[in-house]
C-alpha positions in Angstrom: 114.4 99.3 96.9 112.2 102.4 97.9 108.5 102.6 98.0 108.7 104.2 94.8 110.8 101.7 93.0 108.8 98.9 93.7 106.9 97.2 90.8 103.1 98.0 90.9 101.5 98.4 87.7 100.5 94.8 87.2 98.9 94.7 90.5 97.5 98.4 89.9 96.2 96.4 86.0 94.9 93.1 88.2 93.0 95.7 90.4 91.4 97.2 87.5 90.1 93.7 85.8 88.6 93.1 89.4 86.9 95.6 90.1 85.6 96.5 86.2 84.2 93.1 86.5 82.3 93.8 89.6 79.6 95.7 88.3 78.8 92.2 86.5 79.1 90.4 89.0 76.7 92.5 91.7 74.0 92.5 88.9 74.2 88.7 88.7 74.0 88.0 92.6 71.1 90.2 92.5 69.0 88.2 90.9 69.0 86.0 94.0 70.1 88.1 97.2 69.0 91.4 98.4 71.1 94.5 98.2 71.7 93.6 102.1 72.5 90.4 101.2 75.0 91.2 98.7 76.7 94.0 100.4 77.0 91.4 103.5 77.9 88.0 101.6 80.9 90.0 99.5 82.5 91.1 103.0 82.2 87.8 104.6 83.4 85.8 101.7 86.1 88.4 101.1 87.2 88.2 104.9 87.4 84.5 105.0 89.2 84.4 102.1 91.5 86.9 103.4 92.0 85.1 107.1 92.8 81.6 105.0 95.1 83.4 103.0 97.0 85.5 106.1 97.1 81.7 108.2 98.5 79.9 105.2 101.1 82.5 105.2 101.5 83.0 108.3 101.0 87.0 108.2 101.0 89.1 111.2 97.8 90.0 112.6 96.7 93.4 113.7 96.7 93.6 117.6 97.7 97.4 117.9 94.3 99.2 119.4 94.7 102.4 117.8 95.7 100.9 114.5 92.7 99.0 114.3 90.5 102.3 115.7 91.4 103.6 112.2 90.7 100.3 110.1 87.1 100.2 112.0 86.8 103.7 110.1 87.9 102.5 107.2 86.0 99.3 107.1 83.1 101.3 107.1 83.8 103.9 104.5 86.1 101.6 102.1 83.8 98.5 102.1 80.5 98.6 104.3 79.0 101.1 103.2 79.7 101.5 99.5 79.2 98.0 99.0 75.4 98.6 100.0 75.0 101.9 98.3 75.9 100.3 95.4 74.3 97.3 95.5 71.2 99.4 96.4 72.5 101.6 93.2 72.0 98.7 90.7 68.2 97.8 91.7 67.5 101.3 90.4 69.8 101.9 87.7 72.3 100.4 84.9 75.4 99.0 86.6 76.7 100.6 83.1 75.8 104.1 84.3 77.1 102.4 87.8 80.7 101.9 86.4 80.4 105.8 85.0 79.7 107.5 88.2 82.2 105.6 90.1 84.7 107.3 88.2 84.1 110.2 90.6 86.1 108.5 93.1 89.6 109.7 91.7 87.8 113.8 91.5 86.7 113.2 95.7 90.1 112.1 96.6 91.7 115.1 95.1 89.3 117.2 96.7 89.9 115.4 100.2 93.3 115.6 99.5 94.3 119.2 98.8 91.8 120.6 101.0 91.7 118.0 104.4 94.3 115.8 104.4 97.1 117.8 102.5 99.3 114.9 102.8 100.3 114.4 98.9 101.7 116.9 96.8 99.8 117.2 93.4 101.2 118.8 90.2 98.9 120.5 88.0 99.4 117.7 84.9 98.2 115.6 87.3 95.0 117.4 88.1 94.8 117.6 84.3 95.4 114.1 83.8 92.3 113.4 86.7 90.0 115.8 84.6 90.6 114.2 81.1 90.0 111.1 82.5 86.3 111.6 83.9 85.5 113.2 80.5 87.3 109.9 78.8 84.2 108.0 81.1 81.6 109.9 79.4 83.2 109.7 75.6 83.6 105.6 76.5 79.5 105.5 77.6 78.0 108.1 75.4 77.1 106.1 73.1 74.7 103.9 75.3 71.2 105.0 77.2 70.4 104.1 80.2 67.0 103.2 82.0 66.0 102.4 85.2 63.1 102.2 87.9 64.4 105.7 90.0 67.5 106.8 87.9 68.6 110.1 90.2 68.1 108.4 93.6 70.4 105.8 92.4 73.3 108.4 90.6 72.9 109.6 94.8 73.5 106.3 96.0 76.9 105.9 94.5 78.1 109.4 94.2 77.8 108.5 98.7 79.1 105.7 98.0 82.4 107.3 95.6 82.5 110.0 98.4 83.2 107.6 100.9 85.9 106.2 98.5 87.8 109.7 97.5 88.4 110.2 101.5 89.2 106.1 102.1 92.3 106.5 99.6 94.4 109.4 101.5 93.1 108.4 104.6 94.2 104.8 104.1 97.7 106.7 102.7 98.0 109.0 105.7 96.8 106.8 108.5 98.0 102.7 107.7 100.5 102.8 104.7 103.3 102.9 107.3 102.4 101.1 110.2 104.6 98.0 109.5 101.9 95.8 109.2 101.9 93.8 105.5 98.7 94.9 102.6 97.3 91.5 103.8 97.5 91.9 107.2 95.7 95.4 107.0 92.9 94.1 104.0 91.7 91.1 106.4 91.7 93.5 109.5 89.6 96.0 107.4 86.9 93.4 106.4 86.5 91.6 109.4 86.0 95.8 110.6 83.4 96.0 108.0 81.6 92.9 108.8 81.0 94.0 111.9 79.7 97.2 110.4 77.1 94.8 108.5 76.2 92.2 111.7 72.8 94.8 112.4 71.8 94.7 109.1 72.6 91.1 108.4 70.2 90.2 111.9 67.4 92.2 111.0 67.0 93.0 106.9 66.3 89.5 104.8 69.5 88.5 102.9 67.6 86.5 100.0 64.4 87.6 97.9 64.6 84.1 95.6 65.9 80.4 95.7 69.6 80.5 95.3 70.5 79.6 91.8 74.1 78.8 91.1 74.8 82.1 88.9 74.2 84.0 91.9 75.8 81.9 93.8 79.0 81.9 92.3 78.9 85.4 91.3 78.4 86.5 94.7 81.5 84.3 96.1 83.5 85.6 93.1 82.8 89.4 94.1 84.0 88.5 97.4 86.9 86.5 97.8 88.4 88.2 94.6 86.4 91.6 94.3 86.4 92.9 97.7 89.2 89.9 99.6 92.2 90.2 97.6 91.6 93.3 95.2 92.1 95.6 98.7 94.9 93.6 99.5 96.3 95.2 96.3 94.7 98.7 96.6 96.6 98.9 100.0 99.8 97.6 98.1 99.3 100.1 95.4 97.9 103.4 97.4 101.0 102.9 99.7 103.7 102.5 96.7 102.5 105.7 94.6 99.7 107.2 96.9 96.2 107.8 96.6 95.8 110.1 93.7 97.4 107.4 91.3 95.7 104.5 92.7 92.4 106.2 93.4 92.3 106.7 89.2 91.9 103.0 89.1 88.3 103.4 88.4 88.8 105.3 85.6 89.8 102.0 84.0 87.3 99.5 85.2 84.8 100.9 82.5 87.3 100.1 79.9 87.2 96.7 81.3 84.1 96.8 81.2 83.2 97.5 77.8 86.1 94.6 76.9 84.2 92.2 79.2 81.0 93.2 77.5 82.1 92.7 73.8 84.1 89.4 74.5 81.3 87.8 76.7 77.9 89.5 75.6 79.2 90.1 72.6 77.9 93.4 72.5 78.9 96.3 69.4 81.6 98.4 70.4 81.1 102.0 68.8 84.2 104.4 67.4 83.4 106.8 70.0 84.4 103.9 72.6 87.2 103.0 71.1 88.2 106.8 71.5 87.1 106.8 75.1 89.3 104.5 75.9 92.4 106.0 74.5 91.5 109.1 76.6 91.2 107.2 79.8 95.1 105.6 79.0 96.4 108.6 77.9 95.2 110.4 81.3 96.0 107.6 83.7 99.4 108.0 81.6 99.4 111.4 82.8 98.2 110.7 86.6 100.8 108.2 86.8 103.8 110.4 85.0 104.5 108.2 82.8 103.6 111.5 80.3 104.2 114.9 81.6 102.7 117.3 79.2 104.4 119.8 81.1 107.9 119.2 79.1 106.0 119.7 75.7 105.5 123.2 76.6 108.7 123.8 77.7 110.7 122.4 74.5 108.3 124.4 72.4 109.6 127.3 74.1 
């Protein structure tokens, strides 16, 4: 079975649920760790939870020098430092306007793509498909306002932040998709990388602003043995089955999820012009994934 054969959309759906729930999750921890804190707590739970898993079954470690020369990179641009941007982010801002703006992820890796790495071919429904998505984020939200203490530094927080991510996807594509070393195995090297990123910050920046209550608590341990251990363990599965354009447009559906998560659990009002946000967003990761390719509609009309 080739690369391309191999089953991925329920991991590339699991990925989505994660990380759409995230933004929840970082708001609750918040409330009793600093953004330090919670940028440094999610990568230590997540790499524990990654090393238990890789020893229970029994995965290879990564021992190859210049493999792990690129994960260091990558540790720092996939997880250390968007993780505090972000959690920075949501002090400032809504982590609804949060989930909005990182749906400029999937727009960064195309640019990164076509004009550094040149290392995936993109058709022009897929560029399309990228475009109609973003604009599907701003139908889903733009029904909702949003407030905050400093809203524009914050929109610059996490635009670094989705920067960071667009060149992590075909970086992570180009550089460690096809070194022979399992998703797991390349996941656990890439947060112990980005723990080590966070050690200075973690020695010298307070961690906690409040008593620990057991929201936080459990949110924060949530967001990082699910939200940032296992969910890369997928994004490496996915990004290396149908490359980083595809799985990069995964955050075009964690503000669907969100929404969902918001409506079944806060029981908030979902408007029409959310409902047609979210077809947008499906319809257009439909395209991305060419699973539609508007491209033959043209040519039977002709």
């Amino acid at each position: 079975m080739t690369p391309k054969q191999q089953p991925w959309l329920t991991t590339f759906i699991a990925l989505s649920i994660t990380w759409g729930l995230s933004f929840y999750f970082i708001a609750v921890s918040l409330q009793t760790f600093s953004a330090v804190g919670v940028a440094v707590f999610r990568n230590v739970f997540g790499a524990i939870a990654l090393v238990v898993w890789s020893l229970v079954t029994k995965q290879k470690f990564v021992w190859d020098k210049v493999v792990w020369g690129k994960i260091f990179l990558l540790g720092m641009l996939l997880n250390a430092f968007p993780g505090l941007m972000f959690a920075l982010a949501e002090q400032l801002l809504d982590s609804s306007l949060a989930g909005i703006l990182n749906a400029t992820t999937p727009l960064f890796s195309v640019f990164f793509i076509t004009l550094v790495f040149r290392s995936e071919s993109i058709t022009k429904s897929q560029v399309f498909g990228l475009a109609l998505g973003f604009v599907g984020v701003l139908v889903l939200f733009g029904n909702l306002s949003f407030s905050g203490s400093n809203v524009p530094l914050g929109i610059c927080l996490i635009l670094m932040a989705t920067l960071g991510y667009g060149f992590s996807f075909p970086y992570m594509r180009k550089n460690l998709a096809n070194t022979g070393y399992s998703s797991t195995s390349l996941a656990t090297a890439q947060l112990l990388a980005s723990v080590v990123w966070l050690l200075p910050l973690a020695a010298t920046q307070p961690l906690m602003h409040a008593s620990l209550r057991w929201q936080s608590a459990l949110s924060i341990f949530v967001l990082g043995a699910l939200g940032t251990g296992f969910a890369y363990v997928w994004n490496f599965r996915v990004t290396s089955i149908v490359g980083s354009a595809i799985a990069s447009t995964v955050t075009y559906l964690s503000p669907v999820v969100a929404v969902i998560a918001g409506w079944a659990i806060l029981h908030e009002q979902i408007q029409p012009s959310t409902l047609i946000g979210a077809a947008v967003i499906l319809f257009s990761a439909a395209i991305v994934q060419r699973r539609i390719k508007p491209e033959n509609w043209f040519r039977k009309a002709n």
